[in-house]
N, C-alpha and C positions, 0 to 999 in steps of 0.2 A: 504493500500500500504506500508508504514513504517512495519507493525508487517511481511510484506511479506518478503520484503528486508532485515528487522532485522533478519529475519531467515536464509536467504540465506548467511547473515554473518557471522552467527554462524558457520554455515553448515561449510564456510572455515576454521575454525580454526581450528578441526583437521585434514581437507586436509596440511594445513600449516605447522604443527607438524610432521605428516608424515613425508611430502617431506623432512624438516631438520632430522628426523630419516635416511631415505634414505642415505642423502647426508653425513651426518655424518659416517655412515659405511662403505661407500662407498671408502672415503679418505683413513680410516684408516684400508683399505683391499688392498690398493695399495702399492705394494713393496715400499720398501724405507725409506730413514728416512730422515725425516725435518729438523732435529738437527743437521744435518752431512751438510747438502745441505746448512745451513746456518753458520755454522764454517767454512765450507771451507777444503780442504785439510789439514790446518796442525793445524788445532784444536785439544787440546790433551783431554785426557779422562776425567781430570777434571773437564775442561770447558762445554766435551757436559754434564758430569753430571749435571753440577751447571745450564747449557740451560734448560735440559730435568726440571731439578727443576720449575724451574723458570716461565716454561712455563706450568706445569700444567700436564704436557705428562706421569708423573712417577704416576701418579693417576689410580683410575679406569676408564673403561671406562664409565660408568653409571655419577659419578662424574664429568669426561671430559664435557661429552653430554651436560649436566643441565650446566657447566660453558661457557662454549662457546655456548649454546643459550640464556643465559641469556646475555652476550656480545652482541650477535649479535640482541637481540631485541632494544639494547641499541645504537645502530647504532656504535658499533666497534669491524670492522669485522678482524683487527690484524693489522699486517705487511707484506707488502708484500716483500715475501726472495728475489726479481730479483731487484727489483723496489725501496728497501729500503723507502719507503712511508707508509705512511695510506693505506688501501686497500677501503676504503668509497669512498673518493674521486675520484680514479682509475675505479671501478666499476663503478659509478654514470654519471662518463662523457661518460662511453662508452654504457650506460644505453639511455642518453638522445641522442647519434649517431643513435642507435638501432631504440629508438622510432620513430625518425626521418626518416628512409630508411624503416622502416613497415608503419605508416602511409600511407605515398608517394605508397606505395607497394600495401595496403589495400583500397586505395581509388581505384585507377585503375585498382585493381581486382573485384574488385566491380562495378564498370562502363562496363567494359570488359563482368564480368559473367552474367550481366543482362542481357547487351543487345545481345550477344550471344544466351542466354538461350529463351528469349523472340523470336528471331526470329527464331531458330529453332524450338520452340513449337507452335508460329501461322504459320508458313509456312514448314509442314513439309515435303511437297512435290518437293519445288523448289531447285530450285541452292543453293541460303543462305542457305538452312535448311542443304545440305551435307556441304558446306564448311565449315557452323557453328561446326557442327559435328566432320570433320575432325580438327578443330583449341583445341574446346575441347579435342578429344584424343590425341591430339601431344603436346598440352601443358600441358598434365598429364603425358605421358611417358619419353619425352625427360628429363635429366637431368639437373638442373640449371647450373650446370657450363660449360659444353656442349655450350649452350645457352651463357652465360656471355663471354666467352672466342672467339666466333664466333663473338659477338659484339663487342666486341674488340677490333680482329685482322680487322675485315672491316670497321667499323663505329668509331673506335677512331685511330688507327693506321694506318690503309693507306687512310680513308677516312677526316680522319682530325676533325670530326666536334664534336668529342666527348673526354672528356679528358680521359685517359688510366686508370687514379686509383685515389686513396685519394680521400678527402671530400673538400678540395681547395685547388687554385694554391698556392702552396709557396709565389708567388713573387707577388699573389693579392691582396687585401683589405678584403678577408675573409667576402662579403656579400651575400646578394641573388644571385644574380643572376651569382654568382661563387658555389654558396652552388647547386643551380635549375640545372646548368649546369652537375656537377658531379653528380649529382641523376638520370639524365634519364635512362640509361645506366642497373644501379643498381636495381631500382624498378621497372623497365622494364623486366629484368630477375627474380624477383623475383616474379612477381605478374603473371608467367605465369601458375605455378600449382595452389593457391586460385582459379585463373579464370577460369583455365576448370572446378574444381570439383564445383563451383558456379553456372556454366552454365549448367554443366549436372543436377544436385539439382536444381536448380529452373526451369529447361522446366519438368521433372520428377512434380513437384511442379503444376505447371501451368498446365501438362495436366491430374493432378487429380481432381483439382479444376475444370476446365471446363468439367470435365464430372460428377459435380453434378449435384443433382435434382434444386438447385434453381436458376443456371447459366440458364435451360431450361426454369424456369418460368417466369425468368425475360426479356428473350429474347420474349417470348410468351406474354406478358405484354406491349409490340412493344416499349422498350427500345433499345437506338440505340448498335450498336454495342459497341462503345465505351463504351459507360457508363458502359455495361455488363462486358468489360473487366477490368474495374475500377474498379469494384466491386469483379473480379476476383484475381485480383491483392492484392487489399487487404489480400485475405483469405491467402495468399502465403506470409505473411510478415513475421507470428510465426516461421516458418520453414527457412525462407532466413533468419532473423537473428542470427538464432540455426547455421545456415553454416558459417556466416560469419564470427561469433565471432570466431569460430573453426579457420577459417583458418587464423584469423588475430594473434588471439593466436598462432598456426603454424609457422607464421610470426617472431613472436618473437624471437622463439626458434629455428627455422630451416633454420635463413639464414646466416649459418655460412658459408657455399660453397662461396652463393654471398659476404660476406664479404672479406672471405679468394681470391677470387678472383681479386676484387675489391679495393683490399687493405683497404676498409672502416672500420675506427675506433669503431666498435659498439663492443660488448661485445661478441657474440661470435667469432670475432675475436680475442679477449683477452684470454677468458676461452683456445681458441683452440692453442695459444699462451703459454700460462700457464701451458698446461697441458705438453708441450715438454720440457716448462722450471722446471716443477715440482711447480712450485707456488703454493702450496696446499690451502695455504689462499683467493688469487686469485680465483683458482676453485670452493672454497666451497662458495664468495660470490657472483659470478657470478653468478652460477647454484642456488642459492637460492635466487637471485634477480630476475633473470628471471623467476620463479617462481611461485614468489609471484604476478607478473608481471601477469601472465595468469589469476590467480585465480581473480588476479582484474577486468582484460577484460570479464569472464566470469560471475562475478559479476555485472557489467553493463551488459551484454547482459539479464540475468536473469531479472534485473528490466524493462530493454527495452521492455522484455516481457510482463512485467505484466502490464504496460501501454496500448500495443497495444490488448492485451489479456486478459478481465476480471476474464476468466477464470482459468488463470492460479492461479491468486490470493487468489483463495476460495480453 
């Protein structure tokens, strides 16, 4: 199990490398200059010279790359031009917002797509099995913020019962159940596309699994229903985990709508922030903390596998 997992570490390091290749070309294909946006209007030519020096900027680009990733394995990821701060600090708090509203997002999507999934796939005849159906498709087409902004306007704004935006009341005490209260709302909206594509993937899942041959024989074996479906279940775990890491990683990365909506402090409310303000420092450690962020989740669902899955292992 170690030499598996050990592998699967490795495996990330050039995904890793990559994505800072990516992101590094990325910034510096975007009009503009960083040296101007931080002088200010009446910075004279001197000064951005002796900036551009200073910072590294008048170098190659090969030399840039290798210096600012050796920075940033080092945990320092600049200055941020808006913010006049550290950019670690700034990243990391909206890091642990983030994690916070995907959890909350990823549990419920998860709860949602099973039981969904599960009842459209033993009942695919009745009422549940259409309306399951229908919940799945409309939670995959509808747009989140579509969604966020309709809760909103009925469930926080004229309904009262939910608060409008941010992650606590100003004038609260900043504990649970001010933190629980502004989250419904949020991971509510957010966990409605994971949950259909979980619920289509696992009835898809389930009703392959029960039409093996050993679903037959153990039914034939005068095992009760249950237990057969126990057993069915099982087989469908490799595969529900493969989705769910997917979407939680998705999570991470893609609820910048619900954030921007929400007004929720998480990071891609920052990066999407940053990039209007030009933050380029900002941007580049966002987008590679989030990142490194998936490759993690999909690192634990890998070994997740290889637990539930002997086979994966060999």
């Amino acid at each position: 199990m170690f030499g598996y997992l050990g592998r699967r570490m490795l495996m990330a390091v050039p995904i890793l490398i990559g994505v800072s290749l990516v992101i590094f070309v990325t910034i510096k294909i975007i009009p503009g200059d960083p040296v101007a946006s931080m002088l200010g209007p009446t910075g004279s030519p001197e000064a951005h010279a002796a900036l551009t020096a200073r910072l590294g900027l008048d170098k190659p680009l090969p030399v840039q790359y290798v210096s600012w990733l050796g920075h940033t394995v080092s945990g320092d990821f600049g200055t941020s031009l808006t913010r006049h701060g550290a950019v670690a600090p700034i990243v990391f708090d909206a890091l642990a917002n983030t994690l916070i509203l995907t959890l909350a997002a990823g549990a419920l999507a998860i709860v949602l797509g099973l039981t969904v999934g599960a009842l459209t796939a033993l009942r695919r005849t009745g009422i549940l099995a259409r309306v399951g159906n229908a919940f799945a498709l409309f939670s995959i087409s509808v747009p989140q913020y579509s969604i966020g902004l309709l809760l909103i306007i009925y469930l926080a704004s004229k309904a009262g019962l939910f608060p409008v935006s941010g992650m606590y009341n100003p004038n609260g005490n900043r504990g649970f159940p001010d933190l629980f209260n502004h989250l419904i709302l949020p991971s509510v909206t957010a966990s409605l596309v994971p949950a259909g594509i979980i619920a289509r993937m696992f009835r898809s899942s389930v009703l392959d699994v029960m039409s093996m041959d050993f679903v037959e024989a153990l039914t034939a074996r005068g095992l009760s229903r249950r237990r057969v479906m126990a057993h069915a279940f099982h087989n469908t775990v490799p595969s529900l985990l493969t989705v769910a890491g997917l979407q939680i990683g998705y999570l991470l990365g893609g609820v910048v709508f619900v954030e921007a909506v929400f007004a929720w402090p998480g990071i891609g409310l920052l990066v999407y922030q940053s990039i209007s303000q030009r933050d380029l420092p900002v941007i580049q450690a966002g987008v590679l903390v989030s990142a490194f962020a998936f490759v993690v989740i999909n690192v634990v669902v890998d070994a997740l596998h290889g637990l539930v899955d002997p086979r994966i292992r060999a």
